[in-house]
C-alpha positions, 0 to 999 in steps of 0.5 A: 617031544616039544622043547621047552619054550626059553625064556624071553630075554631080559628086557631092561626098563623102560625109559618114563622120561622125560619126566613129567613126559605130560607136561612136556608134551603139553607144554610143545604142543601148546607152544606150536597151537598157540603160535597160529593165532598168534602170527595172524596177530603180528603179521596183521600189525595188532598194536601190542605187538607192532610196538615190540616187532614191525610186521613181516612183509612179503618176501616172496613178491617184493612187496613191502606189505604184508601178507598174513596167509602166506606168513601164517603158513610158514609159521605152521610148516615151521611149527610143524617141523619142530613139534615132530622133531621133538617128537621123533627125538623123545621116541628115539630117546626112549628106544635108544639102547645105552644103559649105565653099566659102571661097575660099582665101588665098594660100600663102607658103611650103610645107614639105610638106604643111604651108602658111602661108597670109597672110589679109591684105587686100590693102596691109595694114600692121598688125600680123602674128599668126602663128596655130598650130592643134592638130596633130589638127584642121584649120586651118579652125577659125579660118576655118569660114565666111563669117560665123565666120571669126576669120581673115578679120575680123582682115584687115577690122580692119587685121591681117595674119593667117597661119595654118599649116595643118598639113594631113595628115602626108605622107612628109616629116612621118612621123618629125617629133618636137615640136622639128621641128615647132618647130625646123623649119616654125613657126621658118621661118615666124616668120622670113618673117612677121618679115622681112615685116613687117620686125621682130617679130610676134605669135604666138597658139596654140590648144589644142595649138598654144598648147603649140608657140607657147609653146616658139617663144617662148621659144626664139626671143623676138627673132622673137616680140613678143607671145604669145597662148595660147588653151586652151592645156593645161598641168597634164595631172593637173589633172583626175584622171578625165581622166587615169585614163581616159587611163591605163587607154587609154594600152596599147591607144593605144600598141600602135596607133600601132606598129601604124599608125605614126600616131594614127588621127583615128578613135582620137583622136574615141574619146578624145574621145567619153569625155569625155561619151559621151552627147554625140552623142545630145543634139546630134544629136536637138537637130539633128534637131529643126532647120529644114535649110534655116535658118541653125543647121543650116548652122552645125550641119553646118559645125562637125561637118564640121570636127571630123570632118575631123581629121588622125591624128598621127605616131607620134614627136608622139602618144607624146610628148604621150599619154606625155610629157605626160598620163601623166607631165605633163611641161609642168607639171613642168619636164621638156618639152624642145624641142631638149634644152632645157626650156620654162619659162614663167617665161623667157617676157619678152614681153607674153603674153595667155591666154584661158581658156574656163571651159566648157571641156570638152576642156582642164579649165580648171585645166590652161589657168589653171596655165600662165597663171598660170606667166608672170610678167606676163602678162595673164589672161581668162577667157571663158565659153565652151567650148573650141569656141565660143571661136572659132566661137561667136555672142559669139566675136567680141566675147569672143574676137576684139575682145580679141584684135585689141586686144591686137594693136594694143597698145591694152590698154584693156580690164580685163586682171588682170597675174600678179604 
């Protein structure tokens, strides 16, 4: 008798990163494709270009002219080599053989597909810190892995963080505005973790959920003892190439989402890719230079696994912020309102910390420090870090997470400048 085939082994998923994993590679590939014609121009002495840079010479035979085949072939062998670098380091990533398996925190409450998960130690008495994520990027920023997990090392230093975790927009989130996600599961939480912990808590936001915990704040502040804020834009026009490459999208953005009635994950990385189209080619042939089986390249495959797990964002949420806020700059002209009242930072009344990361790449700095510096009182920090490191980084814990957990506790011992 025939044994019975066994069933083939579960295989996890494959990598669809990075995402728009087209547009990259388009993207490479025209930077490589275009560089040809581009050499013979400069090495040729073209008057446009000779203004900005003086053309190559031959270092090969001393001369002091140049020599356009020879400085031609060197930026194809170059360009060569960099276009299969990225290549090879996209390929590797996508093979490589890490997968997130932090055990999960218990759920408190569930609206949805939206979660509130405690990460408290067991019989842990300290402060609560609700935690808000941006809608657009899964929770698990803050819980990335076992050694960078803002989350878990709060619980080990006496907190009791929770974290919403927004998950994908299912049917019941379809239609939800930014006051019903306020107004709704982020008030309901504050509510639970208030009447946990028997009185106020602590609310901290990160990028887009710093905007969702400042108006939590100041429409429930008897719910709020203390306010965080973590990259938390706020003068949309402070950066005005930003906003004319927003401008010049914003049609073709609009027309998607009445189309597929969300914001697509995959649109949302095209924006993002225009910040610094060349991004991906530098980090991906910086990977493929990498030991795989070394602790960088792990943490290399577990930030790009996250921020190619994105969620899209309903079609009431992505007008509101695409139109309301980065075109008409709404927050930092008064007129953002939740519930048909306008979130001013000058009522904000309770102890407030704002970080601000002066590498930030994704909310301009000048856009994070305008709010920081709207609260009266409030205490201000800039860290040097980008808008990504600040939370996973090698110095987040002591730059981002000790000053965190301190203001917290109240300790407030360290150097904080208070706005006037």
């Amino acid at each position: 008798m025939v044994p019975p085939t066994p069933p083939p082994l579960s295989q996890p998923p494959p990598r669809l990163g990075p995402r728009p994993l087209p547009l990259h590679l388009l993207s490479c590939w025209s930077f490589y494709s275009s560089s040809l014609p581009a050499s013979l121009l400069w090495s040729s002495g073209w008057p446009i270009l000779k203004r900005v840079m003086p053309p190559p010479t031959d270092a090969g035979n001393g001369s002091s002219s140049p020599n356009p085949l020879r400085f031609t072939q060197a930026v194809e062998a170059a360009g060569r080599r960099r276009l299969g670098a990225f290549l090879t380091g996209v390929q590797r990533y996508r093979d490589h053989p890490y997968r997130r398996a932090l055990p999960e925190p218990p759920e408190l409450a569930r609206w949805g597909n939206i979660r509130l998960l405690d990460y408290s130690a067991p019989g842990a008495t300290g402060p609560t810190l609700l935690c808000l994520p941006s809608l657009i990027n899964r929770a698990y920023i803050l819980d990335l892995t076992e050694e960078r997990s803002f989350l878990r090392w709060l619980a080990s230093h006496g907190l009791r963080p929770l974290l919403m975790d927004w998950g994908a927009p299912g049917p019941e989130e379809a239609d939800f505005t930014l006051t019903d996600y306020i107004e709704g599961p982020i008030f309901e939480a504050l509510a639970l973790a208030a009447a946990h912990s028997g009185g106020r808590v602590s609310l901290l936001g990160y990028c887009m959920g710093g905007l969702l915990a400042l108006a939590a704040a100041a429409r429930h502040p008897a719910l709020v003892e203390r306010l965080l804020l973590l990259a938390t834009p706020w003068d949309f026009h402070s950066d005005p190439a930003q906003v004319r490459r927003l401008t010049a999208a914003l049609p073709a953005l609009m027309q998607a989402i009445d189309w597929h009635g969300t914001l697509s994950i995959d649109l949302i990385q095209t924006l993002f890719a225009g910040i610094d189209p060349l991004q991906i080619l530098r980090k991906f042939e910086a990977f493929s230079r990498l030991d795989p089986d070394g602790a960088p390249a792990r943490a290399f495959v577990a930030l790009e696994d996250w921020l190619n797990d994105g969620v899209p964002l309903v079609a009431p949420v992505a007008r509101e912020t695409l139109g309301g806020w980065y075109r008409d700059n709404s927050p930092a002209l008064g007129r953002w309102r939740v519930a048909g009242r306008p979130i001013r930072p000058s009522a904000i009344a309770m102890p407030t910390l704002s970080l601000v990361p002066k590498a930030d790449r994704i909310v301009p700095p000048a856009s994070a420090m305008a709010l920081a510096q709207a609260i009266p009182g409030g205490y201000t920090r800039e860290i040097g870090l980008g808008h990504i490191g600040m939370m996973v980084g090698a110095r987040a814990p002591a730059l981002v997470w000790e000053p965190i957990r301190a203001f917290v506790m109240g300790e407030e011992v360290y150097p904080l400048p208070a706005n006037p």
